[in-house]
N, C-alpha and C positions, 0 to 999 in steps of 0.2 A: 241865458234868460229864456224863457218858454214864451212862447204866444199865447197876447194876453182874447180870450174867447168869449164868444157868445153863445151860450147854447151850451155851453161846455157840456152839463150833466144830463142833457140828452142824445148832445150827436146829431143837431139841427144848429138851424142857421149861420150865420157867417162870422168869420175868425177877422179879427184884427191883428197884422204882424207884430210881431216884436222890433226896436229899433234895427237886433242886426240881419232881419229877415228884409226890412225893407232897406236897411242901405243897399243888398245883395241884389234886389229887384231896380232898386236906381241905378246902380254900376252895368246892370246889362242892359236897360234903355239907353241910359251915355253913350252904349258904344253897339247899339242894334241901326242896322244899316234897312232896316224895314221901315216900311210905312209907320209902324206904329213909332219904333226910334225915332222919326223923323219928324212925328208929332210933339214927340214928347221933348225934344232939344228944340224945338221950336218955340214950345210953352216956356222951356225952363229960361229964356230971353224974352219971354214974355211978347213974344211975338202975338198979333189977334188972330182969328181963325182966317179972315180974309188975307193977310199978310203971308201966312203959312200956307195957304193953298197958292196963292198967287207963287211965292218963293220955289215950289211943286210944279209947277206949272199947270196946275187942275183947276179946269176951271169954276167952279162951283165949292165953297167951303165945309157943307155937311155934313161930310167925313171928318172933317176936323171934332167938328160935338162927338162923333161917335166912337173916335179913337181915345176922344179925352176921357170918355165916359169908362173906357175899359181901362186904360190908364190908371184912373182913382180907384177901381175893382182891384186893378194888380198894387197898388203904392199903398193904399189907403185900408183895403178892404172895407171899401163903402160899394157895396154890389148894388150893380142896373136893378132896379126892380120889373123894367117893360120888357116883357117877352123876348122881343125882337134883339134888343138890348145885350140882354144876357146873355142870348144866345150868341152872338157874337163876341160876346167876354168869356164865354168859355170855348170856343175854340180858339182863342190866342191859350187860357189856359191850357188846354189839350197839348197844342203846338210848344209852347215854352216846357211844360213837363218831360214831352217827347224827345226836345231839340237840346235842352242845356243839362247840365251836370248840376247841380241845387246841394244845398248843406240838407240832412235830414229834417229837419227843425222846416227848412221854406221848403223843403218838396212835400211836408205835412201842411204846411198853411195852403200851397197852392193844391192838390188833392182835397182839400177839404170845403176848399169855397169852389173850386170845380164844381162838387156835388152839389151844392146850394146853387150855383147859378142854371145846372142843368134843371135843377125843379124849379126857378123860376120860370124856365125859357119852357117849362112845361104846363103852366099852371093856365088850366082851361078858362077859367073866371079871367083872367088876364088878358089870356090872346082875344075871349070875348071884345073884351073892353076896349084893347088895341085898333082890333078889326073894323070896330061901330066906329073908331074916332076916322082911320083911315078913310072908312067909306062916306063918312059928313064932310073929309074935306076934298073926296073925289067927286060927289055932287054937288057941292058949291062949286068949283070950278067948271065941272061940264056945263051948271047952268046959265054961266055967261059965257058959254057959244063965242067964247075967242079966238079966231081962225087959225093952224099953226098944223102943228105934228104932232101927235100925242102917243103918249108910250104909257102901254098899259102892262099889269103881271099879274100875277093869279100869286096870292099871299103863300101857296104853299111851293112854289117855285122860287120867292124870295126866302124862302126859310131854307130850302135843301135846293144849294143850287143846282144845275145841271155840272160847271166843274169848279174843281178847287180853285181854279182864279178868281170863281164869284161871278163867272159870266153864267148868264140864266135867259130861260125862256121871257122874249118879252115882245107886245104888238105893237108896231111904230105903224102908222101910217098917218094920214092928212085927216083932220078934220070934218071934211065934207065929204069926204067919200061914202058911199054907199054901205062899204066893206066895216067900216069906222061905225056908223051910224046903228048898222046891225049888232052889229059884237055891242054898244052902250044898249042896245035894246034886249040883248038876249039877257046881257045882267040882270032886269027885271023879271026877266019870266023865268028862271030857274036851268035856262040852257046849256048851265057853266055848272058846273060843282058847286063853286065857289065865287061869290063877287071878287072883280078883277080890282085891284088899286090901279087909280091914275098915278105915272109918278109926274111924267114930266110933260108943260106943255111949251113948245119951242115957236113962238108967236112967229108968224109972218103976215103979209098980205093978204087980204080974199083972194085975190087974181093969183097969188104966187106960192099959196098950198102946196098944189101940184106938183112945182117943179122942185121943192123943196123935201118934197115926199122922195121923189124920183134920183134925187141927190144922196139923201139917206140911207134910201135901199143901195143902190149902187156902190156905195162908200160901205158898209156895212159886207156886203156882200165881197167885194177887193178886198175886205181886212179878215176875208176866212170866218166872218162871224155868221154861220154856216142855218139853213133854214131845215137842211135836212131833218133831223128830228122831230122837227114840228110842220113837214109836206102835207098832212089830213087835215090839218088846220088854218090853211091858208097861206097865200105867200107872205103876212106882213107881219108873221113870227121869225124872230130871230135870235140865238144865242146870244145877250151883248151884255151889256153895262150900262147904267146911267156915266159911267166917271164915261165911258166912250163915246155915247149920244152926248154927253156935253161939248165935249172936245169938236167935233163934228160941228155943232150946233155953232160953236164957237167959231169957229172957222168959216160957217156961212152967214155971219155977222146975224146970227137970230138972237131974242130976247128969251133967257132959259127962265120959267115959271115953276121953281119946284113944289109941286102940289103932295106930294110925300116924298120922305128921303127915305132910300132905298140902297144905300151904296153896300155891297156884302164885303167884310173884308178878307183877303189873299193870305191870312194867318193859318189856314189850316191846313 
């Protein structure tokens, strides 16, 4: 049976498998020992996303939406249409073409919605759109000046991270600080490339900022999540992870506030 297509007679957009392209793509989540496996044997018991991450031990669920999203890309060929999205649906494609042995028939359906999700994960009108939503919901939250620890990233360090784990350049520091207060001002005046997304804000105390700042660096800095790279740019750059500032956060009993989710997946 051939895969049944869209776009067929031009060689644009996305392929729907055939039944035995996708049984082949459900027998190697069955038995994928990845993140994304792990997802997906989670779902298939119908576990919730809070259930599945807590069973993980991560603390924060929004990796659960984003692996299901690439999921239905690989089961379904119902491809991300969000930039961001896709772009992480095709590096699991990338990686699974690269990694398993496929019947001709599924290494034609996966190569070919490959190329579709790469032109979505490229389509300029898009990432426009993404960027304006990310930066309205990173000014709603700076505007209510909730005291805490905030981790900020510049959109094109979330898109190519610095390594293939998905740890990337990002700015954790406290709230009040002066250092904090500069870098949301320089956002307006054009001092950056690029406007920065808020991802996360890790709510503490007025009085207890500080020491909560000083915990993060430290801990951060113990786990090798290394500043070097980013030394011209202050010290409150670090190569890390939101799933790793969760974990942390978690651990100092703070309230995690995800103001965009950002987690890059470890598939490529």
């Amino acid at each position: 049976m051939t895969d049944e297509l869209v776009g067929q007679d031009d060689g644009l957009g996305a392929v729907r498998p055939s039944r035995e392209v996708q049984a082949e793509i459900v027998e190697l989540l069955r038995n994928d020992t990845t993140r994304l496996g792990q997802v997906f044997q989670g779902r298939e018991r119908e576990l919730s996303a809070d259930d599945i991450a807590a069973e993980l031990g991560v603390a924060t669920s929004g990796f659960v939406f984003n692996y299901t999203r690439t999921i239905r890309s690989l089961v379904d060929g119902d491809l991300a249409t969000a930039p961001t999205l896709a772009l992480q649906a095709a590096r699991t494609f990338r990686r699974l073409l690269r990694d398993h042995d496929w019947s001709p028939e599924a290494h034609r359906y996966l190569e070919r919605n490959l190329a579709e999700l790469e032109r979505r994960a490229n389509d300029e009108t898009a990432r426009t759109v993404e960027a304006e939503q990310a930066k309205a919901q990173t000014e709603r939250a700076e505007s209510e000046n909730v005291p805490g620890v905030y981790v900020y990233a510049l959109p094109h360090y979330l898109r190519y991270p610095y390594e293939k784990s998905g740890r990337t350049l990002m700015k954790v520091g406290r709230s009040d600080s002066d250092v904090i207060q500069r870098f949301m001002n320089q956002t307006r005046t054009t001092a950056l490339p690029e406007e920065p997304i808020l991802l996360r804000i890790y709510q503490t105390d007025p009085q207890s900022s500080a020491i909560a700042e000083d915990r993060f660096h430290r801990l951060l800095e113990a786990a090798d999540h290394h500043r070097s790279v980013a030394r011209t740019a202050g010290r409150e750059w670090f190569v890390t992870s939101t799933r790793f500032l969760d974990e942390v956060a978690m651990t100092l009993a703070l309230r995690i506030e995800v103001v965009n989710e950002a987690e890059i997946t470890d598939d490529e």
